[in-house]
GUNUTI-566456 format. One line per 10 residues: number of its first residue (from 1); for each residue x, y, z of N, C-alpha, C, O, CB. Coordinates in steps of 0.001 Angstrom, whole numbers. Glycine has a CB too. Layout:
<pts>
NUM> X:Y:Z:X:Y:Z:X:Y:Z:X:Y:Z:X:Y:Z ~ ...;
</pts>
This chain:
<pts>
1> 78236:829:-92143:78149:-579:-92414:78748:-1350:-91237:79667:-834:-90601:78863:-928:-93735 ~ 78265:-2590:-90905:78658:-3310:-89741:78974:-4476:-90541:78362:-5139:-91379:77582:-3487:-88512 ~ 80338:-4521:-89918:80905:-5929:-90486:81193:-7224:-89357:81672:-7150:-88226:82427:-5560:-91228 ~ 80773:-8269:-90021:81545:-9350:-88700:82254:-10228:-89251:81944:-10577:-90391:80577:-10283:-87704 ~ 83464:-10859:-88556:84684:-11754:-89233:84322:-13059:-88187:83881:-13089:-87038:86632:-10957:-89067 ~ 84610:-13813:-88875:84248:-15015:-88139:86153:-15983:-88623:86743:-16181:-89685:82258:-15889:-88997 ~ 86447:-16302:-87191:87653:-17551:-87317:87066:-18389:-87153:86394:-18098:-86163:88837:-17736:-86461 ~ 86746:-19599:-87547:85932:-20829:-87172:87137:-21513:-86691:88315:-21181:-86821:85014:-21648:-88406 ~ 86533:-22699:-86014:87142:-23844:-85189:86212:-24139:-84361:85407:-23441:-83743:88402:-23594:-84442 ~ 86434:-25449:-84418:85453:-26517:-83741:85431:-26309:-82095:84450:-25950:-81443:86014:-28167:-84114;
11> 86486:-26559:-81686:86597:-26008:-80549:86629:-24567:-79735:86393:-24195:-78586:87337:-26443:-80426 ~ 87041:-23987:-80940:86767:-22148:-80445:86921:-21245:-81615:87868:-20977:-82355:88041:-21450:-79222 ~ 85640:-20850:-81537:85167:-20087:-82835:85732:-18576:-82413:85284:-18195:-81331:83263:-20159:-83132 ~ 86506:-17785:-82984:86147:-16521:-82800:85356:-15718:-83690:85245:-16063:-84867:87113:-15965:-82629 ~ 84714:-14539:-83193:84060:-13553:-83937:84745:-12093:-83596:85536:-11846:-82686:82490:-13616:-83593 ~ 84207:-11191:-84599:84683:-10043:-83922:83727:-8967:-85146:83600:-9249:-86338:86715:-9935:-83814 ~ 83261:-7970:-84596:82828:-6974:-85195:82616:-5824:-85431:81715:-5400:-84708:82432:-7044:-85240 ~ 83238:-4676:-86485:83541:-3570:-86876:82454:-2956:-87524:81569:-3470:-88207:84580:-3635:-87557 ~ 82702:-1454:-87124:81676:-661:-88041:82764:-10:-89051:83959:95:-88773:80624:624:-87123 ~ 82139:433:-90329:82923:1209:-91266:81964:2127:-91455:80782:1839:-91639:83471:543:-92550;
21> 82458:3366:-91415:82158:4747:-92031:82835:5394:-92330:83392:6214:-91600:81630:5478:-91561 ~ 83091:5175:-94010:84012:6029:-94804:85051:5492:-94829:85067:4344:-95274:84234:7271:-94437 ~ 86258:6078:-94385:87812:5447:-94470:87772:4947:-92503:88687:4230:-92099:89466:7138:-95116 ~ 87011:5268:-91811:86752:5038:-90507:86485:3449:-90221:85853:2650:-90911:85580:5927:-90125 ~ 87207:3238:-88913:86396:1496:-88239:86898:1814:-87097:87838:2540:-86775:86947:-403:-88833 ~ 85970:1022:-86375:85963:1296:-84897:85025:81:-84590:84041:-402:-85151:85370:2916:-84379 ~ 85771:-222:-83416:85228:-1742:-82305:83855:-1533:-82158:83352:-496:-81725:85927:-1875:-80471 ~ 83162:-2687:-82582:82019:-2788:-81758:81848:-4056:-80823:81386:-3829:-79705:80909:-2699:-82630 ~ 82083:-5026:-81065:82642:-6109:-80123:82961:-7373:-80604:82384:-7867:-81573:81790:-6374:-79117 ~ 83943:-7983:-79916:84786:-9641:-80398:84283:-10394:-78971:83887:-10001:-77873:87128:-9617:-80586;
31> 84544:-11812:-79670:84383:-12858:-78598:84354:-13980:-79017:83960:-14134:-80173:83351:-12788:-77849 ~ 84725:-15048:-78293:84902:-16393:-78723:83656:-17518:-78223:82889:-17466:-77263:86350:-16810:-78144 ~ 83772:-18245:-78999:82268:-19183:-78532:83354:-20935:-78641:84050:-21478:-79499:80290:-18968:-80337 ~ 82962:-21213:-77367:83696:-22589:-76956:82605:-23979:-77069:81464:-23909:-76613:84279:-22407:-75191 ~ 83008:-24918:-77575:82687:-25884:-77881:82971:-26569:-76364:84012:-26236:-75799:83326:-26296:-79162 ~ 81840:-27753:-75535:82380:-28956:-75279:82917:-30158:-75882:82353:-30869:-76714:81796:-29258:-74806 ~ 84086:-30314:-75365:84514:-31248:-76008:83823:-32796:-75401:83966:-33782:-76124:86041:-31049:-75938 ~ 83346:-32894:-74538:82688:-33823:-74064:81337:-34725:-75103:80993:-35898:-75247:82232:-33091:-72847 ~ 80835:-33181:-75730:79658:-33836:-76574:80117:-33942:-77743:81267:-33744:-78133:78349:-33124:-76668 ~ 79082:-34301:-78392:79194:-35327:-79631:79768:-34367:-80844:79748:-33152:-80648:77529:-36092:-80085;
41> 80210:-34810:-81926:80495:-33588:-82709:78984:-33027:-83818:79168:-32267:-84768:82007:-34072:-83723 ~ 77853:-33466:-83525:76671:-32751:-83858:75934:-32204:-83361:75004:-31747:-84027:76086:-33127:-84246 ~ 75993:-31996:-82000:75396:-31133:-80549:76839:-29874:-80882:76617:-28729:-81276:75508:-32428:-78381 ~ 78080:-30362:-80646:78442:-28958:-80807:78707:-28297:-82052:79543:-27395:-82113:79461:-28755:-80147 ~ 77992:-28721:-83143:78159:-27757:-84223:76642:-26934:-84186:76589:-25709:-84292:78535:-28605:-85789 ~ 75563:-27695:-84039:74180:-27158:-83368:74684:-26097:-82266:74236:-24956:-82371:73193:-28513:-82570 ~ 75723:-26429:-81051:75710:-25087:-80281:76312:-24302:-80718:76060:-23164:-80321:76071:-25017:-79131 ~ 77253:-24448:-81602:78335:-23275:-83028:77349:-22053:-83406:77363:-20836:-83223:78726:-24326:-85080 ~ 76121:-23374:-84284:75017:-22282:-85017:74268:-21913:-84450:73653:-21130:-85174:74276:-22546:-85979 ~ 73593:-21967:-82982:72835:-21196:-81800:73961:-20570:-81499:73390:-19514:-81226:72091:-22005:-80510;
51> 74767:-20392:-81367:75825:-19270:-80634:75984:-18359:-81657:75676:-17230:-81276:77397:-19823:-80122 ~ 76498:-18424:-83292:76516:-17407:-83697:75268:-16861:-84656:75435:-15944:-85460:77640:-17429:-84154 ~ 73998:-17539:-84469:73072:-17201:-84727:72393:-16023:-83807:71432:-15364:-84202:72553:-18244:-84869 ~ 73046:-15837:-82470:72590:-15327:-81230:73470:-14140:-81752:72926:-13048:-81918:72868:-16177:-79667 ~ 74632:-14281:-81984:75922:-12797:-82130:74904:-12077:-83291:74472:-10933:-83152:78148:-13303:-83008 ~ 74635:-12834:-84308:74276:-12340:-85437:72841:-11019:-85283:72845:-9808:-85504:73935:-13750:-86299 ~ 71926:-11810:-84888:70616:-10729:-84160:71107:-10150:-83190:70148:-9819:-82493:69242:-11377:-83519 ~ 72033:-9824:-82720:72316:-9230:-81967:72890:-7670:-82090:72623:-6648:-81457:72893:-10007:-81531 ~ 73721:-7928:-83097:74855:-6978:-83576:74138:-6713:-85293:74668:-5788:-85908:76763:-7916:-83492 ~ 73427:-7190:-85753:72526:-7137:-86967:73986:-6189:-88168:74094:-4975:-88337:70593:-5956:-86464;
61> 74937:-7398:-88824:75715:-6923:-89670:75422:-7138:-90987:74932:-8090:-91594:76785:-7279:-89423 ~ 76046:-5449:-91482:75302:-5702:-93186:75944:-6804:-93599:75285:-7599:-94269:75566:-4432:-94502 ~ 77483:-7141:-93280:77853:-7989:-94094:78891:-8755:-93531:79361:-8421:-92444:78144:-7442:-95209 ~ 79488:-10171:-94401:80277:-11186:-93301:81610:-11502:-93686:81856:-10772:-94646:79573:-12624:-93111 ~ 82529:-12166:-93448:83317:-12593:-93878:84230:-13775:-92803:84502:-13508:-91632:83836:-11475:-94388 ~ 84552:-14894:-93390:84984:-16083:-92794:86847:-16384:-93248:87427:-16357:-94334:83802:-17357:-93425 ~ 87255:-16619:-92045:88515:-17406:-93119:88544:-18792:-93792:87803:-19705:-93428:89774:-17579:-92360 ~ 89311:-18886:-94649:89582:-19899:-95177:90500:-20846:-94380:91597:-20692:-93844:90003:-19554:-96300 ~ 89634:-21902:-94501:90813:-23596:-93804:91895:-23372:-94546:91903:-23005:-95721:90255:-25629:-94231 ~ 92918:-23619:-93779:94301:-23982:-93868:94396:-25449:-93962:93798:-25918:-92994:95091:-23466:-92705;
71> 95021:-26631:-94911:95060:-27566:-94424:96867:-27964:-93471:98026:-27719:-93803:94511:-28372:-95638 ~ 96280:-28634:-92277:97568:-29233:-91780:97456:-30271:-92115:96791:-30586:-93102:97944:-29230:-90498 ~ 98159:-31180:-91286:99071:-32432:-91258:97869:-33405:-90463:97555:-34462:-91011:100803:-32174:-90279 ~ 97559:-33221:-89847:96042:-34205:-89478:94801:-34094:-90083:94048:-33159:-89810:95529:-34022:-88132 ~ 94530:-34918:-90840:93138:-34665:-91598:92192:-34514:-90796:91309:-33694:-91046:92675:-35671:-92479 ~ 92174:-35338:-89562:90929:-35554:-89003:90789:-33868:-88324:89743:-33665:-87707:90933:-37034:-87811 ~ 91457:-33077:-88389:91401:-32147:-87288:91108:-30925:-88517:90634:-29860:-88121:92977:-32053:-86115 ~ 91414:-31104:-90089:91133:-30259:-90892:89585:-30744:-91269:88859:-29750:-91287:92222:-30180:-91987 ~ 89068:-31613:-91487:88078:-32341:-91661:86858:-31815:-90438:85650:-31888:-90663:88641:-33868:-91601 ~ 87319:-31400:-89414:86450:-30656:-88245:86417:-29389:-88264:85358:-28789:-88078:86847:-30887:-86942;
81> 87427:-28842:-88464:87441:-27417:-89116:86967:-27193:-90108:86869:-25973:-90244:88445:-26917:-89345 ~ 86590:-27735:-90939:85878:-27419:-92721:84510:-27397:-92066:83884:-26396:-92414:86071:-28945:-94331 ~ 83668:-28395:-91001:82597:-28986:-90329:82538:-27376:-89676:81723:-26703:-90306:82875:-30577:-89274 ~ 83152:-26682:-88664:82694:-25715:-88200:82756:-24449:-88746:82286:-23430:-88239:83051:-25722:-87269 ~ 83642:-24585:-90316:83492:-23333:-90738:82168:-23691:-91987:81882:-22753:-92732:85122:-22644:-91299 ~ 81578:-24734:-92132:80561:-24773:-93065:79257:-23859:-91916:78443:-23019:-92299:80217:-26679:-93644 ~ 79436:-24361:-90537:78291:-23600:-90081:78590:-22178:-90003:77698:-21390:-90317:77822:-24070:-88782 ~ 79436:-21853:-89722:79558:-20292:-89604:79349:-19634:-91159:79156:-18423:-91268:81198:-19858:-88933 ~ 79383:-20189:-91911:79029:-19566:-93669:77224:-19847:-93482:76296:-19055:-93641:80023:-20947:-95481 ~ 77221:-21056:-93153:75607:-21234:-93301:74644:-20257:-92317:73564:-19835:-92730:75229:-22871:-92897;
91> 75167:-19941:-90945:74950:-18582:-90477:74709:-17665:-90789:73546:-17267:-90726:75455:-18201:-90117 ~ 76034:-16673:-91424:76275:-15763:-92395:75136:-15298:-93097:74410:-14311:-92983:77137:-16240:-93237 ~ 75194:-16740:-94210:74017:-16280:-95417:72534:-16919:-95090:71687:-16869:-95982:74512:-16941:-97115 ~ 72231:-17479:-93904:71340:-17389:-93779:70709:-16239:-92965:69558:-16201:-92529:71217:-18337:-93583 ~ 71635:-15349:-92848:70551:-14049:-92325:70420:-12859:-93502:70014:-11699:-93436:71260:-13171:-90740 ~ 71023:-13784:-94771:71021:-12881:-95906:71936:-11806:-96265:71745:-10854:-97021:70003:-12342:-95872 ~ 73112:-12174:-95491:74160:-11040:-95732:75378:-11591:-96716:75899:-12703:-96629:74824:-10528:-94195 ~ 75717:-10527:-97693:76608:-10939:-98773:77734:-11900:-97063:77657:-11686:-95853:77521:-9057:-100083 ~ 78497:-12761:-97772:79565:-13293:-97157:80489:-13297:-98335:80127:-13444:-99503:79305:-14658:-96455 ~ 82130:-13064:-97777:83127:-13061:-98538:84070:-14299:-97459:83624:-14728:-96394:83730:-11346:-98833;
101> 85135:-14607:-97934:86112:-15502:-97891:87361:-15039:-98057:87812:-14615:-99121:85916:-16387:-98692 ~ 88093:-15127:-96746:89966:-14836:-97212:90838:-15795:-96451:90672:-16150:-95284:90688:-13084:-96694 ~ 92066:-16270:-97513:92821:-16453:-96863:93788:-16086:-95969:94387:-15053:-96271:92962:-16729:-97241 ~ 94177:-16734:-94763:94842:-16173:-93514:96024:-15536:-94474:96042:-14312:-94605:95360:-17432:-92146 ~ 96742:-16125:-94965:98108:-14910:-95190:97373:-13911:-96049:97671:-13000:-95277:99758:-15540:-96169 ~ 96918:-13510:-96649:95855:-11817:-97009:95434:-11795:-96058:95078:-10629:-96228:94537:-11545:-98130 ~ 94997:-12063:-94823:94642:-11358:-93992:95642:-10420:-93168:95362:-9278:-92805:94015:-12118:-93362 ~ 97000:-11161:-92899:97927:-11031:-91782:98362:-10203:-93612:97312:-10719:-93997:98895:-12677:-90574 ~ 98664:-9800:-94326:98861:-8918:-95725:98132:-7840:-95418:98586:-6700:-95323:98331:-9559:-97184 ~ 96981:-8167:-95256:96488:-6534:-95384:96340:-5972:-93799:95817:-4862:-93699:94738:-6376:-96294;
111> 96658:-6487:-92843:96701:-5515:-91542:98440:-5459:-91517:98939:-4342:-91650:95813:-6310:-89833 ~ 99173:-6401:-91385:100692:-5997:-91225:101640:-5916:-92458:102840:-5784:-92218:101340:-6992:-90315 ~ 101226:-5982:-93752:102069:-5785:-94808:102917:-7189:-94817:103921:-7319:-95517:102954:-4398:-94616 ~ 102572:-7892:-94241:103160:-9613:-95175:102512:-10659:-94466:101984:-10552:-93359:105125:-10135:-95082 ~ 102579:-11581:-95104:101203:-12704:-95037:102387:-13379:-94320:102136:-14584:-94280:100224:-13597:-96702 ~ 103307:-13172:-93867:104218:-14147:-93018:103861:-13741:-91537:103923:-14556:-90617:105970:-13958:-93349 ~ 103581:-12770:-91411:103633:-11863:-89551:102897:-13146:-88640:102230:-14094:-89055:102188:-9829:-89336 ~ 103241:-12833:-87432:102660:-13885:-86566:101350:-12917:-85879:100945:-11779:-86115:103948:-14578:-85315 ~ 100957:-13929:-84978:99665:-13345:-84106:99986:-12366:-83258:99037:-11598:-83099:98967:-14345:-83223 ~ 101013:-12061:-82602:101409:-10546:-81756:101495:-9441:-82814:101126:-8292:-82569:103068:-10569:-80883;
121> 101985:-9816:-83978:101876:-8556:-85059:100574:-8316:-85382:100213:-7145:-85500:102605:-8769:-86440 ~ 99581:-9465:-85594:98349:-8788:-86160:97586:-8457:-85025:96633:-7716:-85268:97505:-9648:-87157 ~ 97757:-8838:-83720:96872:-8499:-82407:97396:-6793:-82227:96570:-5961:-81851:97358:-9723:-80774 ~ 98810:-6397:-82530:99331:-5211:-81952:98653:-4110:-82944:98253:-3006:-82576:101051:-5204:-81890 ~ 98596:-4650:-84346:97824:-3845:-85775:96658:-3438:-85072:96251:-2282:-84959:97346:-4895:-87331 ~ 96142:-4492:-84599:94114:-4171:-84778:94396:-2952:-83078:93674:-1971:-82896:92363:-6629:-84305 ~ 95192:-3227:-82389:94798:-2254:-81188:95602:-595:-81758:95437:429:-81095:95623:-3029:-79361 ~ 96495:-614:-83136:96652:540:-83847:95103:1132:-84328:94542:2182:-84015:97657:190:-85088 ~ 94694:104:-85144:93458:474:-86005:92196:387:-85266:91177:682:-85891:93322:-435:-87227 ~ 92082:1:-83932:90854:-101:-83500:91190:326:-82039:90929:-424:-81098:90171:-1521:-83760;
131> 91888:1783:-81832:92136:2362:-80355:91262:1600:-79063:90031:1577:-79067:91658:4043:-80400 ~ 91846:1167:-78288:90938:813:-76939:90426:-83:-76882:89716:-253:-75891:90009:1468:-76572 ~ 90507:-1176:-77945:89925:-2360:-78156:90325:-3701:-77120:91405:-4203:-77429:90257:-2609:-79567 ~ 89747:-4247:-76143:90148:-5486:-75779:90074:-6741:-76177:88909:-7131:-76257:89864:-5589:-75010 ~ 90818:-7466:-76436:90619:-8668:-77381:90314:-9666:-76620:91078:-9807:-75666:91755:-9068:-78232 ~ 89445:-10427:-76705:88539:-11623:-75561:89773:-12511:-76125:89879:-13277:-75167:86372:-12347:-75935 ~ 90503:-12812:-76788:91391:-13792:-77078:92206:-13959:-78507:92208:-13227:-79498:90667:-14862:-76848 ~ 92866:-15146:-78249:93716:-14882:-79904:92179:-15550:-81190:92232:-15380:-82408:95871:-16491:-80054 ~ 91256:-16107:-80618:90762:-16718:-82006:90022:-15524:-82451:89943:-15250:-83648:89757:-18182:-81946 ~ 89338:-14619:-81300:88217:-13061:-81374:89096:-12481:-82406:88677:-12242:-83539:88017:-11776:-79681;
141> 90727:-12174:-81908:91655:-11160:-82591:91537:-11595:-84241:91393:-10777:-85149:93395:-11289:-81921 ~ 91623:-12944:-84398:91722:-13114:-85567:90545:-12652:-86692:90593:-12147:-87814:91988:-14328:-85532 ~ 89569:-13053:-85878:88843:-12987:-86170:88328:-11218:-86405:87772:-11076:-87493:88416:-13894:-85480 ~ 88414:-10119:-85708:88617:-9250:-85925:89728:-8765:-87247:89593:-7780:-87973:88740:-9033:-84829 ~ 90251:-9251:-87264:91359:-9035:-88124:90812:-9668:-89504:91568:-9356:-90424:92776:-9736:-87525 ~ 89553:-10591:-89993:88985:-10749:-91008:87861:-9749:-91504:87375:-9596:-92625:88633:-11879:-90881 ~ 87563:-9005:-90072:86503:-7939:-90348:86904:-6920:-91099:86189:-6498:-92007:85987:-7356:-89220 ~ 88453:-6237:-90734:88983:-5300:-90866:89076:-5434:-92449:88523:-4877:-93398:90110:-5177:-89992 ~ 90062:-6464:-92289:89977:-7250:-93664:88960:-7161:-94973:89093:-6997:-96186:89808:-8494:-93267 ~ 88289:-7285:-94397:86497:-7421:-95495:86627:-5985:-95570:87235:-5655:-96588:84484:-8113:-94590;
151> 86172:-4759:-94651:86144:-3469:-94659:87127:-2783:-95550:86851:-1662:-95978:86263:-3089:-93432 ~ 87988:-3229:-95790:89145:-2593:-96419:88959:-3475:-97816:89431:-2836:-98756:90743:-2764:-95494 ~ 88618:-4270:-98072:88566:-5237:-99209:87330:-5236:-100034:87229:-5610:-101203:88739:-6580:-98712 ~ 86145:-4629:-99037:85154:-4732:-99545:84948:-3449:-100676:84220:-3553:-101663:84256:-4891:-98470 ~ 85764:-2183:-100314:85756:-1211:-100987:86583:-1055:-102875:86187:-370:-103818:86313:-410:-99880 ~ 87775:-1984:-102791:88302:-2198:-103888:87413:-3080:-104845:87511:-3038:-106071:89527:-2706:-103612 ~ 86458:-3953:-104091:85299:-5171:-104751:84615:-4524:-105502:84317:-4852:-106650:84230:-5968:-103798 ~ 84213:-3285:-104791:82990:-2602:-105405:83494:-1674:-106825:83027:-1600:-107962:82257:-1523:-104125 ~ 84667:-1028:-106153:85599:-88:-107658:85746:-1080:-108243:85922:-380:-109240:87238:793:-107577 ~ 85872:-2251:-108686:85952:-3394:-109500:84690:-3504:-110339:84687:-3641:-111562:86174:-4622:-108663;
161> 83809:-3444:-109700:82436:-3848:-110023:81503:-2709:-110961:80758:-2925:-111917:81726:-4117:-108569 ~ 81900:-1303:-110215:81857:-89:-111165:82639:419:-112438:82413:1114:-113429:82029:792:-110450 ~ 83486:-166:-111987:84532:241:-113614:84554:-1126:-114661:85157:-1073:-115733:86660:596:-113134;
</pts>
């Protein structure tokens, strides 16, 4: 199974994507997709969904998973983030792949054992769990770190679903 995690942000989306076989995952590739900030904010959500519409046929994953907005202290800047993570879901399921949803502390929970750890703890996890891996950056890492996430999450979904 090929999984892809998507960090959204308006300004820099990361992706990242894992294969699972069995209790196994291993890198297949991360990367970040950058917004101009120069253009308008509906040209770059159009280049959001041509950019990860492009990852998507590319890497052809059974299945997706996005994080969940955090809200801060500036609306206007959570209000753009909800805007670029609606395209990366509308992505997702428009190539017909189940999509799931987690929040960042379960994420930084299930790679470092507490939803408090910072980004050097969950960047140092994924190069445990994914030997040799280079991380194009902190939004890819995170974003990797939702894949892993799904892979490991997706298996308890299903024993749920059978019993």
């Amino acid at each position: 199974m090929i999984i892809i995690g998507l960090d959204p942000g308006l300004g820099c989306t990361g992706w990242g994507i894992v294969a699972k076989s069995g209790n196994r995952l291993s890198h297949i590739a991360n990367g970040q997709i950058r917004s101009d900030t120069s253009q308008s904010l509906p040209e770059r959500l159009v280049m959001l969904d041509r950019e990860l519409t492009d990852v998507i046929l590319h890497h052809q994953p059974d299945s997706g998973a996005v994080e969940e907005v955090f809200v801060n202290s500036n609306a206007q800047s959570t209000l753009k983030l909800g805007q670029a993570r609606g395209i990366c879901l509308l992505a997702l399921a428009r190539s017909g792949m189940p999509v799931a949803e987690y929040a960042t502390r379960l994420v930084k929970k299930a790679l470092v054992g507490t939803g408090a750890a910072d980004k050097a703890q969950v960047q140092a996890m994924l190069k445990v769990l994914l030997p040799g891996v280079k991380l194009a950056g902190a939004d890819a890492a995170d974003a990797l770190a939702v894949a892993v996430t799904h892979a490991h999450m997706a298996d308890s979904r299903l024993e749920r679903m059978t019993n």
